[in-house]
C-alpha positions in Angstrom: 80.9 20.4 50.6 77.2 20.7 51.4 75.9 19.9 54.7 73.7 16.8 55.1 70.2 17.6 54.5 69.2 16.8 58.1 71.3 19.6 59.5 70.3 21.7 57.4 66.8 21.6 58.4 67.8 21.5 62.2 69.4 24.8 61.6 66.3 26.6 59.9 64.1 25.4 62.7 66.9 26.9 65.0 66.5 30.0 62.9 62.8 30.4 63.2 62.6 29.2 66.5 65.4 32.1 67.5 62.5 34.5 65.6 59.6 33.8 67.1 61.1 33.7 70.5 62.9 37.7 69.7 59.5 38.6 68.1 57.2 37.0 71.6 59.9 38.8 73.6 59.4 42.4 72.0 55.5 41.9 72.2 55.9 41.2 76.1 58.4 43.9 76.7 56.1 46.3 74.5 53.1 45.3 77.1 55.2 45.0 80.1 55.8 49.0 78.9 52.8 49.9 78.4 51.3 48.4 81.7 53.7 50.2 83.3 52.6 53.1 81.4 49.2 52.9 82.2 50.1 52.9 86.1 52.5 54.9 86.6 52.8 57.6 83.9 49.5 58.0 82.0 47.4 59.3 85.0 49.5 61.8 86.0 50.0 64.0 82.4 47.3 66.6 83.2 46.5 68.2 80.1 45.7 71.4 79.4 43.0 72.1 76.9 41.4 75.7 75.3 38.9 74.9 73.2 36.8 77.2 70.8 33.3 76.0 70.8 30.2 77.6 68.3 27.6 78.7 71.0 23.9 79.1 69.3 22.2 81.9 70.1 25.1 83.6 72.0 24.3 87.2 72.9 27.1 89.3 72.0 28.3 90.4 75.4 29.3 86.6 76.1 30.9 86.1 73.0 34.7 85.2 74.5 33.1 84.1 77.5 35.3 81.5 79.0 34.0 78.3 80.7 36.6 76.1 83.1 35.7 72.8 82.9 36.6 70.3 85.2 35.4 66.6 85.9 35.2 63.2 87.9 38.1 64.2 90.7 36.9 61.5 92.5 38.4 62.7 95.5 40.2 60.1 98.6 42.0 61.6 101.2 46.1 61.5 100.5 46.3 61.8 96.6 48.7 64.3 96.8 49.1 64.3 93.2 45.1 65.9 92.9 45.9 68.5 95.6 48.9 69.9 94.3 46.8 70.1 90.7 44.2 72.0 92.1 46.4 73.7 94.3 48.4 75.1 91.3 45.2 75.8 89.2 43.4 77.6 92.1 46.5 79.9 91.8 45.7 80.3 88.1 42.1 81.2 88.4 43.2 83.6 91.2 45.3 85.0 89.1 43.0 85.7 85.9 39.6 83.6 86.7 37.9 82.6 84.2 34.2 83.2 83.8 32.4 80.4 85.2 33.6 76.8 86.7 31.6 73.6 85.4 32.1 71.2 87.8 30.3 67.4 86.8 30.5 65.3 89.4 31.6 62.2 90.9 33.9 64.8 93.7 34.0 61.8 96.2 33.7 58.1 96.9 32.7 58.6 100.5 30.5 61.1 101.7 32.9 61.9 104.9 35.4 63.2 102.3 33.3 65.4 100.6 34.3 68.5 102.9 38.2 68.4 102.3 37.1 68.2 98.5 35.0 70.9 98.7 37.9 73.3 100.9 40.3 72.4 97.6 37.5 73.6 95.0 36.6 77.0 97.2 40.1 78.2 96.5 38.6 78.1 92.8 37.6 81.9 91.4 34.9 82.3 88.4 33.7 85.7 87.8 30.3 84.6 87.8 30.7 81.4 90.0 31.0 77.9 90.1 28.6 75.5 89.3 28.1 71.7 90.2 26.1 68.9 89.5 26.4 65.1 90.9 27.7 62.1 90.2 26.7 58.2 90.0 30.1 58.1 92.5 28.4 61.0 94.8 25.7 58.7 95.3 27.5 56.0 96.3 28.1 52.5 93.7 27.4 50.2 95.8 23.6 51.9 96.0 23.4 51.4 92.1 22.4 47.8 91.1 24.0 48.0 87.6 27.7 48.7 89.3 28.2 46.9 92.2 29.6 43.7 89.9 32.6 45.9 88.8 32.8 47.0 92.2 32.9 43.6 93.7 35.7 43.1 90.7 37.8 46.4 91.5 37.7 44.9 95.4 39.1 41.4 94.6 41.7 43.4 92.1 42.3 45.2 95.2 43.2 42.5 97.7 45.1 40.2 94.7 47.5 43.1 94.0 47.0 45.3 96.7 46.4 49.3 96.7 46.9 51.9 95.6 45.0 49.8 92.4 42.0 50.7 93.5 42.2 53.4 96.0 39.7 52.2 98.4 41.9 52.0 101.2 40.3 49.4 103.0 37.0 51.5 102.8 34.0 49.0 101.6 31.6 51.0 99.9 28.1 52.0 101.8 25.5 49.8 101.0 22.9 52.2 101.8 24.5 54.6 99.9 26.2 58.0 100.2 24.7 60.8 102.5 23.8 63.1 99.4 22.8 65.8 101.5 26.1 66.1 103.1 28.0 66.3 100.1 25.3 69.0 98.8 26.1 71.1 101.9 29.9 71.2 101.4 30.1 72.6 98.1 27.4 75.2 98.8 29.6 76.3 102.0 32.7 76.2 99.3 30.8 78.6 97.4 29.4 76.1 94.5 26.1 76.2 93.5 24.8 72.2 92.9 22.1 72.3 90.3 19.5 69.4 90.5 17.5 69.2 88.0 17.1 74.2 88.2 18.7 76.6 86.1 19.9 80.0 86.6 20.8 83.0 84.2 24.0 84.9 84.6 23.3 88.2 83.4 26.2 90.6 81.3 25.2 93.9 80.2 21.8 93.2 80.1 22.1 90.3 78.2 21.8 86.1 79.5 23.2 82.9 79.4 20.9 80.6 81.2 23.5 77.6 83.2 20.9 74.6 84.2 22.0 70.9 86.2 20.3 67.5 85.6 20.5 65.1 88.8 22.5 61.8 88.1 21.4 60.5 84.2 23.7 57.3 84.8 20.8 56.5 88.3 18.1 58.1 85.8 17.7 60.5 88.6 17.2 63.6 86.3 14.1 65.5 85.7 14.5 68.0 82.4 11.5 69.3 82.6 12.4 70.7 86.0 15.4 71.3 85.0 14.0 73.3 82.1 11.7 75.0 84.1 11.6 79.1 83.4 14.1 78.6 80.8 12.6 80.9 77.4 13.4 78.8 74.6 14.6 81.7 72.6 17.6 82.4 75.4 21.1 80.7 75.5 21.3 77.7 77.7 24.8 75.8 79.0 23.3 72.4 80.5 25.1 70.5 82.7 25.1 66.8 83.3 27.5 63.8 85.1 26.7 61.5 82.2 26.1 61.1 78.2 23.1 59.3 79.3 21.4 62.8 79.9 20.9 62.2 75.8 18.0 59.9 76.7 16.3 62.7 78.5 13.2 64.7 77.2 14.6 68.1 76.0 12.4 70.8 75.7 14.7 72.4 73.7 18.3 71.6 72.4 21.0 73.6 74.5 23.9 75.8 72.7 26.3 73.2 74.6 25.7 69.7 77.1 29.1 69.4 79.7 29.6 66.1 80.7 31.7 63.7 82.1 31.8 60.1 83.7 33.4 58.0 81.0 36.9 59.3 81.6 37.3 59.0 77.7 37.8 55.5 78.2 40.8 55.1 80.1 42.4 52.7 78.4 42.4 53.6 74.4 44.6 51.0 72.8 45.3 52.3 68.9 42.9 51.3 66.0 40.2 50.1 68.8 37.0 52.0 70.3 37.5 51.9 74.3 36.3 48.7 75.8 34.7 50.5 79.0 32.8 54.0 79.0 30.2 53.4 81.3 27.5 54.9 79.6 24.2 53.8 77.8 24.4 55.8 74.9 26.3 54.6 71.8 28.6 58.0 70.7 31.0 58.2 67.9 33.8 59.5 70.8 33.7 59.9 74.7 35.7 62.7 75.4 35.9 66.1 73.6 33.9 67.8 70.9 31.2 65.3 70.0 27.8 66.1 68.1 24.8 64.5 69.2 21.0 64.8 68.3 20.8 68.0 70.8 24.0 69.6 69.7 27.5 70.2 70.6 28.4 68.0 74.0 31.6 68.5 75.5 32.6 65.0 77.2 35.8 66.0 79.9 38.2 62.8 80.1 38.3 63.7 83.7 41.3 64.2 86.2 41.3 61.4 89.2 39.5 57.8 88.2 38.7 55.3 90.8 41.2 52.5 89.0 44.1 54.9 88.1 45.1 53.6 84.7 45.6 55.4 81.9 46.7 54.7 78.3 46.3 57.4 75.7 44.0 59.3 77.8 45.7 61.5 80.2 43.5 63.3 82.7 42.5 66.7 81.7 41.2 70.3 82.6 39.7 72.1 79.4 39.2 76.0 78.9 35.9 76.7 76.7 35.7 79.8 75.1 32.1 80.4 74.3 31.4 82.1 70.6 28.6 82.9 68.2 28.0 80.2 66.1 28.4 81.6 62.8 32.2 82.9 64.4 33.6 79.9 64.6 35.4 77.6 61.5 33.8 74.3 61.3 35.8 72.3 58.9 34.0 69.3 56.7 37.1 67.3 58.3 39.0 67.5 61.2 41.6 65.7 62.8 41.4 63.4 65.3 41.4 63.9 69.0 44.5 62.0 69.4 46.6 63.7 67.6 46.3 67.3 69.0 47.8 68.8 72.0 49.7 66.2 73.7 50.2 66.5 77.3 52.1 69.2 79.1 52.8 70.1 82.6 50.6 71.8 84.8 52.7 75.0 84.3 53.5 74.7 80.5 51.8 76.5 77.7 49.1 75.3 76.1 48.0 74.7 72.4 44.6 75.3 71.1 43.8 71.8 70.2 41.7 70.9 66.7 38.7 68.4 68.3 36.4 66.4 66.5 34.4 63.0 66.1 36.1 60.4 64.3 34.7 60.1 60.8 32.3 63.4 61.3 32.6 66.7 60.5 34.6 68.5 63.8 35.2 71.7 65.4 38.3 73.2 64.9 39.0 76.1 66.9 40.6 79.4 64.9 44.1 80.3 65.1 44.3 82.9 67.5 40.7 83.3 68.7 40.7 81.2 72.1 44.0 82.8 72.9 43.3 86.6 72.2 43.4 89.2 75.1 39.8 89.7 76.5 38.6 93.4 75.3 40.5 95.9 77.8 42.1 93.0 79.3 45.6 91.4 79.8 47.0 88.6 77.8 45.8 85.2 79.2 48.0 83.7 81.7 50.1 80.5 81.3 47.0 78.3 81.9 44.9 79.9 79.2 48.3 80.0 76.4 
């Protein structure tokens, strides 16, 4: 006996109603996961990156030579989780230091701050030295018309859900800006050299790699033709910068590689979607990694700390260059994409030479063993450089 028409359509109504409500119930758990993600987990899996870059015009005695780059720390008194990172990699670079540190800015919020940052970086070793330049934070946001509305934002964020969202602890930004000066004086008492807007060669058997700083592109505080200044175009340069926006610079000449920093890779990368918020002027094809520009190879560091600690499918990161001669290393007509390579370890795990590139452009994919080899008359690498 068939059941009255009626009922029948009550009960599909019940059916779909049961649906949508299961399907709106996995969509908010889903987010309600990866919120919690995004807190709690994402910004605290360091990863470890080695990373075989082509270097133009690399004399032959640097060819191996290793570059640590590190970025955007933005440093507050009391992250413990920062401290016992650089804590763990000071021991690393102690134990086998790599050739030079690249260090691009934004190291504090506050200028008071900027000498227990600076004690945590001198326990650093490079072979040839460490090398800073500033960032937009350095200077102080609130100083920088074209920020203070997200910082008025990340404030109200702050007292509707209280901190540790924002990290301010209760510290309103200066108006007036950071002491510059007093930040530039702790890390050349750490041992850092800050380049604004000068280069300097590091010499290797009679052979150089020049290593020159812009000041703050983000501010447009740079001068490149200072920064430039003594540099033969005919020698190897590494130039240094906070931001991508250094691209809208005057170059005198194109460098064999641009370090950067400042959009943190975007933070929050949800799948299928460019980040919403990079911070940066220039339109690129990626913000963190490998990315070809007009002047060459730029190597865009996702950054450790952040001054809103979210993270989703970007985890903070330190990244191992190993410098060779351009025609040395494989550059693939495809390569894959940033995403899925390398996914992040511990701070004392072993580490896998990750394939980088920009979506829909030809890459750089670093060899098989070639970032990982013994240096000549040398040791193995040690767990930080595996």
């Amino acid at each position: 006996m068939s059941l009255p028409v009626e009922q029948r359509n009550n009960g599909e109504q019940r059916r779909r109603l049961m649906q949508r409500s299961f399907v709106l119930a996995v969509l908010a758990a889903g987010g309600a996961g990866a919120a919690i993600h995004a807190r709690w987990v994402g910004p605290y899996r360091l990863q470890r990156r080695v990373v075989s870059v082509p270097f133009p015009r690399l004399p032959p005695a640097f060819d191996g030579f290793r570059v640590l780059h590190l970025s955007d720390l933005h440093y507050i008194p009391g992250n413990r989780w920062l401290e016992r990172r650089l804590a763990e990699l000071a021991l690393q670079t102690q134990a086998d230091p790599p050739d030079v540190i690249a260090l691009t800015g934004d190291f504090v919020e506050w200028d008071e701050d900027a000498g227990a940052c600076a004690a945590l970086l001198a326990t650093l070793r490079a072979r040839h030295g460490s090398f800073a330049v500033l960032g937009n934070h350095d200077y102080g946001n609130a100083f920088d018309p074209e920020e203070v509305p997200r910082h008025r934002l990340l404030h109200r964020l702050g007292d509707l859900v209280g901190d540790p969202l924002s990290r301010f602890n209760g510290r309103p930004p200066k108006q007036e800006g950071n002491r510059i000066e007093a930040i530039i004086s702790a890390l050349d008492h750490a041992g850092i050299q800050v380049l604004r807007d000068r280069a300097v060669p590091i010499g290797v058997h009679g052979q150089r790699l020049w290593i020159a700083g812009v000041d703050e592109p983000h501010q447009r505080r740079q001068c490149m033709a200072r920064a430039y200044d003594g540099v033969p175009v005919e020698e190897p340069l590494l130039l240094l910068a906070h931001s991508p926006d250094v691209l809208e610079g005057d170059f005198a000449f194109s460098p064999g590689l641009l370090l950067a920093g400042h959009t943190h890779g975007g933070q929050i990368r949800l799948p299928l979607l460019r980040p919403w918020v990079t911070h940066t002027r220039v339109r690129l094809p990626n913000y963190r990694g490998l990315v070809r520009t007009s002047h060459g190879l730029m190597h865009i560091s996702a950054g450790i700390g952040a001054t809103v600690p979210l993270r989703f499918r970007c985890p903070p990161e330190v990244t191992t260059l190993v410098l060779h001669p351009a025609e040395a290393v494989k550059v693939p007509h495809e390569a894959d994409r940033w995403n899925r390579t390398s996914p992040p370890v511990d701070a004392t795990d072993s580490l896998i030479p990750p394939a980088l590139a920009v979506r829909g452009r030809p890459g750089v994919h670093p060899s098989d063993h070639g970032a990982l080899a013994p240096r000549a008359g040398g040791a193995a690498p040690p767990p930080f450089l595996r």
